[in-house]
C-alpha positions as semicolon CSV with decimal commas, in nm:
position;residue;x (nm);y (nm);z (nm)
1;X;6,681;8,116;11,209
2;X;6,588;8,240;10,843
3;X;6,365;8,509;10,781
4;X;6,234;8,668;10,465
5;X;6,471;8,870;10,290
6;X;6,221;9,133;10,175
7;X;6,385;9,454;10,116
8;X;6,213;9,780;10,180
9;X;6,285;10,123;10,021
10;X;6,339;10,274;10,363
11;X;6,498;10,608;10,402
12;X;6,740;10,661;10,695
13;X;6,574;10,905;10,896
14;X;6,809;11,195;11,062
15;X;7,095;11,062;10,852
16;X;7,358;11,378;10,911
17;X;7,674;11,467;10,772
18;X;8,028;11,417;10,904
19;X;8,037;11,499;11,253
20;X;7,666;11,525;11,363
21;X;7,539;11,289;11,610
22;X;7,227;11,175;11,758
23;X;7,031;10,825;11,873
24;X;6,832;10,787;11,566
25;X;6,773;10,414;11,505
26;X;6,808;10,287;11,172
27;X;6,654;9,986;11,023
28;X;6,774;9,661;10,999
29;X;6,958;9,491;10,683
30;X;6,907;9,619;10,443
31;X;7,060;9,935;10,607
32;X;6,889;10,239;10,456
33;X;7,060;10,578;10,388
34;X;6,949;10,903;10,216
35;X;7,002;10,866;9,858
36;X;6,961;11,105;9,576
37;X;6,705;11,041;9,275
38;X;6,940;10,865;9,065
39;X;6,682;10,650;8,928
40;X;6,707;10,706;8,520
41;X;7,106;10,688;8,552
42;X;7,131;10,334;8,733
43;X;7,246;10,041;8,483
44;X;7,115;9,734;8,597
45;X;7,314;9,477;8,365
46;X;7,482;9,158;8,502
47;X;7,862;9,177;8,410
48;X;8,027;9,203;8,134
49;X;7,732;9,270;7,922
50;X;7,642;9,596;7,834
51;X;7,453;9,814;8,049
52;X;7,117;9,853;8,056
53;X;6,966;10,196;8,237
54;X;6,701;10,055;8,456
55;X;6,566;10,133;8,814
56;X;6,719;10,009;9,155
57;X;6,660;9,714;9,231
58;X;6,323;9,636;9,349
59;X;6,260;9,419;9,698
60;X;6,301;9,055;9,636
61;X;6,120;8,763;9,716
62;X;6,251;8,428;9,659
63;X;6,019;8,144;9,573
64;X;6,137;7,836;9,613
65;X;5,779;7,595;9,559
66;X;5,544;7,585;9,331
67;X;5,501;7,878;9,000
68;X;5,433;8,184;9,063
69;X;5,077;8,376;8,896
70;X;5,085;8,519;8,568
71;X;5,271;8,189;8,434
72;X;5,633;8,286;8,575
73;X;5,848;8,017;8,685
74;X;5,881;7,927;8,968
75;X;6,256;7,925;9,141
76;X;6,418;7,541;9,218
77;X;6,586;7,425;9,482
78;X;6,932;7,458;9,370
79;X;7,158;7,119;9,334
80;X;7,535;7,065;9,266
81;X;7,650;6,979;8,955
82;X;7,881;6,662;8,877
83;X;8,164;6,789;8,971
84;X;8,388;6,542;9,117
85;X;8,555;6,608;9,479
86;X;8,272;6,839;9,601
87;X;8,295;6,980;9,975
88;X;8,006;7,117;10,102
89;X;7,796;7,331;10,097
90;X;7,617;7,100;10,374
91;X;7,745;6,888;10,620
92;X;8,145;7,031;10,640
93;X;8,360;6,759;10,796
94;X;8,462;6,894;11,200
95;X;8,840;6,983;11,055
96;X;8,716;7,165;10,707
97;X;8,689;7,525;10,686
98;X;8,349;7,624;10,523
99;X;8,509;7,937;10,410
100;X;8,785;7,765;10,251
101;X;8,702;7,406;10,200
102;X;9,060;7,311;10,339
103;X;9,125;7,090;10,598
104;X;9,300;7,197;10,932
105;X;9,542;7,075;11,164
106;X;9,363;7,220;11,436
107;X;8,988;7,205;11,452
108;X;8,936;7,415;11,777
109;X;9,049;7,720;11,546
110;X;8,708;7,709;11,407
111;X;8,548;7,697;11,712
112;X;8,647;8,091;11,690
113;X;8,479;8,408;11,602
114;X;8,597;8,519;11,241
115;X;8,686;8,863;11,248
116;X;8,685;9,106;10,955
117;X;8,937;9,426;10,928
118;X;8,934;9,744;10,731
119;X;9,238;9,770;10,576
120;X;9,380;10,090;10,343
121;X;9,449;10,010;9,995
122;X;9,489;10,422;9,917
123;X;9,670;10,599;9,860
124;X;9,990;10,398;9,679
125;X;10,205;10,459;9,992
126;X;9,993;10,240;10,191
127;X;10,115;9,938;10,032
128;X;10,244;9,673;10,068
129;X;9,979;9,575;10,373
130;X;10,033;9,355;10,618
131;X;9,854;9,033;10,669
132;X;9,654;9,001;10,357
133;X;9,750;8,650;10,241
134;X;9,687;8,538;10,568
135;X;9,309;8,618;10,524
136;X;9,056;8,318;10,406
137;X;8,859;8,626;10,234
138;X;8,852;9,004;10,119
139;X;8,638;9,199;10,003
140;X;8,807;9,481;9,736
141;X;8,504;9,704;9,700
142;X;8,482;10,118;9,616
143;X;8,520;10,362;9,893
144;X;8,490;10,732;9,734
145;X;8,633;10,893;9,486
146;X;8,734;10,598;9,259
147;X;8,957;10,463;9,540
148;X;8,901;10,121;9,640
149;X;8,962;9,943;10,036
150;X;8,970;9,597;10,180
151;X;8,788;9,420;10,389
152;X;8,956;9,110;10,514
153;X;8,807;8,792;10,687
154;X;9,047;8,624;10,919
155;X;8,913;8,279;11,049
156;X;9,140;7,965;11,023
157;X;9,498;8,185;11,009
158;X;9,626;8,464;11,268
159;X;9,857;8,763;11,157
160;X;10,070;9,004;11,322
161;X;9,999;9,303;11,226
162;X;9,763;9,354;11,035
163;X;9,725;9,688;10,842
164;X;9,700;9,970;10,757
165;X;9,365;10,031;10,975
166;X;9,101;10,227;10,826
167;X;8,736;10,352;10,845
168;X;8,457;10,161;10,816
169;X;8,189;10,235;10,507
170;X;7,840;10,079;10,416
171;X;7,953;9,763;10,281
172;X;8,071;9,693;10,660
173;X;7,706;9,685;10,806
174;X;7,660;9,368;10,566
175;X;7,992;9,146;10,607
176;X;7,984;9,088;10,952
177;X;7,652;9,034;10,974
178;X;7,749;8,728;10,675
179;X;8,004;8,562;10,832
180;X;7,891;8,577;11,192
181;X;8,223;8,791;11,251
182;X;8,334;9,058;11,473
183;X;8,474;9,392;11,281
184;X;8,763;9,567;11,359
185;X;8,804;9,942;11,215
186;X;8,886;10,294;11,337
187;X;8,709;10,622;11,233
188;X;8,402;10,645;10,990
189;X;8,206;10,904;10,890
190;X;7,923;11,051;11,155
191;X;7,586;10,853;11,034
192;X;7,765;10,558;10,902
193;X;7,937;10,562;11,312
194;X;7,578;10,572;11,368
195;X;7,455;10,253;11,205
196;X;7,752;10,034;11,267
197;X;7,630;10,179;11,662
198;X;7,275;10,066;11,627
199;X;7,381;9,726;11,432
200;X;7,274;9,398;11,557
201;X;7,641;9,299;11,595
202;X;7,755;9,618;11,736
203;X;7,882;9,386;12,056
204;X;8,157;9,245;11,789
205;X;8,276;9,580;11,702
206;X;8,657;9,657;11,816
207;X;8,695;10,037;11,727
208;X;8,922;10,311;11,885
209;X;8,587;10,539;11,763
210;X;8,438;10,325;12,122
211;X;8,717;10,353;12,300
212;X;8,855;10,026;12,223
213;X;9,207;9,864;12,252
214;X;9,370;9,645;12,012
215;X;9,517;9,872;11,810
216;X;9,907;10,010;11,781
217;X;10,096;10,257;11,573
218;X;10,387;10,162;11,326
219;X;10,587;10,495;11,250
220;X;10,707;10,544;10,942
221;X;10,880;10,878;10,814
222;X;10,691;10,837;10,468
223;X;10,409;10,750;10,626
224;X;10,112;11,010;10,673
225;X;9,965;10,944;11,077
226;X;9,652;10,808;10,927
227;X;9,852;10,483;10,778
228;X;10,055;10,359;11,086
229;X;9,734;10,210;11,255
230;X;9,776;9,842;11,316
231;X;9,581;9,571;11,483
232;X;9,678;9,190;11,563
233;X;9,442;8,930;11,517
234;X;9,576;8,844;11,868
235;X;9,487;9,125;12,028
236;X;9,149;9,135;11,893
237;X;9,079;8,748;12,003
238;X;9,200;8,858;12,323
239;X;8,931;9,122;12,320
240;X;8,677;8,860;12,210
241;X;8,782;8,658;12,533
242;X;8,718;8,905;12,778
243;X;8,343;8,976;12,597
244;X;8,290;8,629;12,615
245;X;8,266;8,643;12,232
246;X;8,545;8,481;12,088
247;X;8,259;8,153;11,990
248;X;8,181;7,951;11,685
249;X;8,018;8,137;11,438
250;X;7,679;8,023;11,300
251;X;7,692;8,004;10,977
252;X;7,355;8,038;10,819
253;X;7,450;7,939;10,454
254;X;7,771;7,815;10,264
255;X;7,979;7,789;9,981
256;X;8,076;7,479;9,818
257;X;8,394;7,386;9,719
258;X;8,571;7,085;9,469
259;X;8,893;6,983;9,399
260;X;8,821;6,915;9,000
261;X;8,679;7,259;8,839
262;X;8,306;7,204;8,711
263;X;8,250;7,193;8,304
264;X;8,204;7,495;8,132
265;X;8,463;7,691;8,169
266;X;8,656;7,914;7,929
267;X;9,057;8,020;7,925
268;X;9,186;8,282;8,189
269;X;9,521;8,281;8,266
270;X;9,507;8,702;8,308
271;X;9,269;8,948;8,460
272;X;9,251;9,257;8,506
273;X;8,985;9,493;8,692
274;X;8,983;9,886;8,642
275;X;8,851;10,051;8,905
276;X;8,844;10,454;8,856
277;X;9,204;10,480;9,033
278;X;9,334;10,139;9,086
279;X;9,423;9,888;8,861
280;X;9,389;9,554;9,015
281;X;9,580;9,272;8,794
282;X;9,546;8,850;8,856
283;X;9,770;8,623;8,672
284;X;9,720;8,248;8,677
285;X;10,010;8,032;8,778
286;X;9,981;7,727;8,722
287;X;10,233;7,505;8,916
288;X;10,041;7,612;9,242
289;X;9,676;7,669;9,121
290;X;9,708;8,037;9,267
291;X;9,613;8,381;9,106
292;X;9,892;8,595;9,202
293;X;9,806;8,995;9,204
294;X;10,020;9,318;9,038
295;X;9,811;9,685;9,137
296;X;9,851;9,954;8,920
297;X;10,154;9,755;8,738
298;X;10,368;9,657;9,052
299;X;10,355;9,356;9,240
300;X;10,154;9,356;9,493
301;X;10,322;9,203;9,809
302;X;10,207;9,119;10,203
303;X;10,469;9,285;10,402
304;X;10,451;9,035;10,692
305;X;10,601;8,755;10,453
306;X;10,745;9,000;10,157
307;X;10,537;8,745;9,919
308;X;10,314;8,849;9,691
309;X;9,948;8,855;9,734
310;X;9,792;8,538;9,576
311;X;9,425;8,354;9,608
312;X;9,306;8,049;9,463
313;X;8,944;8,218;9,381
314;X;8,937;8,565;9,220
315;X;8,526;8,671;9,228
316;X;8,433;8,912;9,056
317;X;8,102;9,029;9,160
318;X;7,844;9,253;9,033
319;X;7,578;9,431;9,262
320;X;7,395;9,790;9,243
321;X;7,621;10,120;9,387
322;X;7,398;10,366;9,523
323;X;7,498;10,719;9,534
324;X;7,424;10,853;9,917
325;X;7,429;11,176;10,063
326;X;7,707;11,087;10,359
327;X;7,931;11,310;10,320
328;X;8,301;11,101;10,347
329;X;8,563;11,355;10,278
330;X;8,581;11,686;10,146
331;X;8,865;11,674;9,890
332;X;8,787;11,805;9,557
333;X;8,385;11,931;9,639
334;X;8,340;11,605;9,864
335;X;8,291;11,251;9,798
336;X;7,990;11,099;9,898
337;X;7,960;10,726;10,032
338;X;7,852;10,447;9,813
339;X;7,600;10,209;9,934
340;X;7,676;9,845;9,774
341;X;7,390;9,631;9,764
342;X;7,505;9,291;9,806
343;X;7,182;9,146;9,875
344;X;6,945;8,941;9,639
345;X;7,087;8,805;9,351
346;X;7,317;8,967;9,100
347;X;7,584;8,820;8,834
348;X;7,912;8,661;8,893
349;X;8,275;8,543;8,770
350;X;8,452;8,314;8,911
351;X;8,810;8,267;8,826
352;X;8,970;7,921;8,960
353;X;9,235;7,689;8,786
354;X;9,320;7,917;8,493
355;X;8,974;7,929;8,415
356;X;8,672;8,187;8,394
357;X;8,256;8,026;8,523
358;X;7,981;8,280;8,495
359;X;7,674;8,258;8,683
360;X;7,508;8,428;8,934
361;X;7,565;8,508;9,352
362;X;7,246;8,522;9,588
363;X;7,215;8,622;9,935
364;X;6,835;8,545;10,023
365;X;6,855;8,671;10,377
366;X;7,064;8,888;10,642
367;X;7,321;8,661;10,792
368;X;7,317;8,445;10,486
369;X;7,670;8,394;10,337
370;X;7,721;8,485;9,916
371;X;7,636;8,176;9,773
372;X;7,704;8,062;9,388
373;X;7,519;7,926;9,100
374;X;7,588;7,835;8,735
375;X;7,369;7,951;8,439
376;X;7,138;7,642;8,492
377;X;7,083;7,706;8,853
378;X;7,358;7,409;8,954
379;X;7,552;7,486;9,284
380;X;7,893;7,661;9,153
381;X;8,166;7,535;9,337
382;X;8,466;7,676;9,440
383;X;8,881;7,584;9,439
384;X;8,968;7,518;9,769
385;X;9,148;7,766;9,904
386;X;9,102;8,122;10,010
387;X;8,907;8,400;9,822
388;X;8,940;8,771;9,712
389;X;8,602;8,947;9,579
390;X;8,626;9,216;9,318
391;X;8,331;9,425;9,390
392;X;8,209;9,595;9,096
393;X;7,911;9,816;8,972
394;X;7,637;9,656;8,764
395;X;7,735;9,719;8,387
396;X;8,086;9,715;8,426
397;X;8,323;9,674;8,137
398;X;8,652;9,749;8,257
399;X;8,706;9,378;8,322
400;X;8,948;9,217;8,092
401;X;9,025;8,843;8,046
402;X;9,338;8,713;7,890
403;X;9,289;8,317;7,790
């Protein structure tokens, strides 16, 4: 059931640093941490355009009927645009992924929980990973200290291993809760521990910080400890079994998907994102349709299959990074978590077919999905096939396009 997605300016009370514990509960979505007065220094500008210094967000309310006082308009139902071949985003056929729009051999393996894993992307020696192309989504978003992790959503497609395993940040209290999906992790700082401990799907959580299995080590001689922890997706449905968890998810919104791109696109055969210390590169091909992916000017490969890493949909999405006072390492002075708030409404790219589509992303409500719109408020479709978000601050211009 839907509920308001009002957003209060909560604080996180008791939030501790690394290593402090406690039972303090913490409110629901949006989670609320400590966060410094930042305020004046915040841009606030949808991406690419330049930035803007304005305030946090404030809370959001969506109106959907009638206008609004003071002679504002009032927000429409959205609709799809003509765009031929559209799947979704209500009423999926019993053998179409809704987080892919492709069709499966198999329809009991959506009758499954999706599960989503932290996976290492830092430093270079960590790569290549294991299982990423195997993913239907992930989720490239900031950790600390300009380096950036995954978060991977494995629904329709198993892998073995999957990996590197890392710890969990503040992003992860929001993409389980969006794709009704169990989370898979190991290690986090103390509060954030805290909050994925006191989250309403804290029952889906596989973590060695718990006590759980699931999880195996893969020496390697270059290899620092931290970077030979592996999972299977497996091993984690196995865990799901024994919970009595491993059910289909309920999917509270969806995307929409076609097999023509909509009108109104514009050339982009290259990307390129540049994050503080990665470099993450997307270049069209188009025999296949796919966006294939070079970091920091190598290929970028999934060890499992030695191909390289390719999507059909490269997102790139801005929201608001707040600057928190969870201490996540101490290297250099300490980096600080980042709280990325992927909820309400913010600007988008998509890149499908060789082609850029700007509009905007909303998420209206906790387990809601990320849904898309074009500039006129028309459902934004995307390629069929899976997805890899580019999460990126509001006011961001180290995004170039290449027709």
């Amino acid at each position: 059931m839907k509920r308001v997605f009002v957003f209060c300016c909560v604080f996180l009370a008791g939030v501790v640093l690394v290593g402090c514990g406690g039972n303090t509960a913490v409110s629901p979505v949006p989670t609320q941490v400590n966060v410094p007065d930042v305020s004046a220094n915040v841009t606030n500008t949808p991406v690419p355009e330049p930035a803007t210094p304005t305030p946090p967000p404030p809370p959001v309310v969506v109106v959907t009927e009638a206008a609004v006082e003071g002679g504002e308009t009032a927000v429409s139902s959205p609709t799809p645009a003509a765009v031929p071949g559209l799947i979704g985003p209500d009423n999926f056929p019993e053998n179409v992924n809704p987080l892919t729009g492709e069709t499966v051999d198999d329809p009991s393996v959506l009758h499954r929980r999706p599960i989503a894993i932290k996976i290492s992307n830092a430093p270079p020696i960590v790569r290549p990973q294991s299982g990423l192309n195997s993913a239907d989504l992930i989720f490239e978003h900031y950790a600390e200290g300009g380096l950036t992790r995954f978060t991977a959503v494995f629904y329709s497609h198993d892998a073995n291993p999957v990996g590197s395993i890392r710890s969990g940040r503040l992003i992860d209290l929001e993409i389980p809760k969006m794709y009704d999906a169990a989370f898979a992790y190991s290690g986090s700082s103390g509060p954030v521990r805290l909050m994925i401990r006191d989250s309403e799907f804290f029952d889906r959580v596989i973590s060695p910080d718990f006590g759980h299995g699931g999880f195996f080590r893969i020496e390697d001689p270059n290899k620092a400890f931290e970077h030979t922890l592996f999972t299977s997706t497996f091993d984690l449905r196995a865990i799901l079994e024994q919970r009595g968890l491993n059910t289909p998810p309920q999917f509270q919104t969806n995307m929409a998907f076609s097999t023509e791109p909509p009108t109104g696109g514009t050339p982009a055969s290259k990307l390129s994102i540049g994050y503080i210390a990665t470099n993450a590169t997307w270049v069209y091909n188009p025999s296949d349709g796919r966006y294939y992916r070079w970091t920091d000017g190598e290929m970028h490969l999934d060890a499992n299959t030695g191909q390289q890493v390719n999507f059909k949909n490269i997102i790139v999405l801005g929201a608001h990074h707040q600057d928190t006072d969870i201490l996540e390492d101490n290297v250099g002075g300490g980096h600080y978590s980042i709280q990325i708030q992927i909820w309400g409404e913010g600007p988008v790219s998509i890149f499908r077919d060789g082609q850029r589509f700007e509009g905007r992303w909303r998420r209206e409500h906790p387990n809601d999905m990320l849904t898309f719109y074009d500039q006129q408020g028309n459902i934004l479709p995307l390629a069929i096939g899976n997805s890899f978000f580019q999460l990126v601050p509001l006011g961001f211009d180290q995004l170039t396009v290449t027709p």
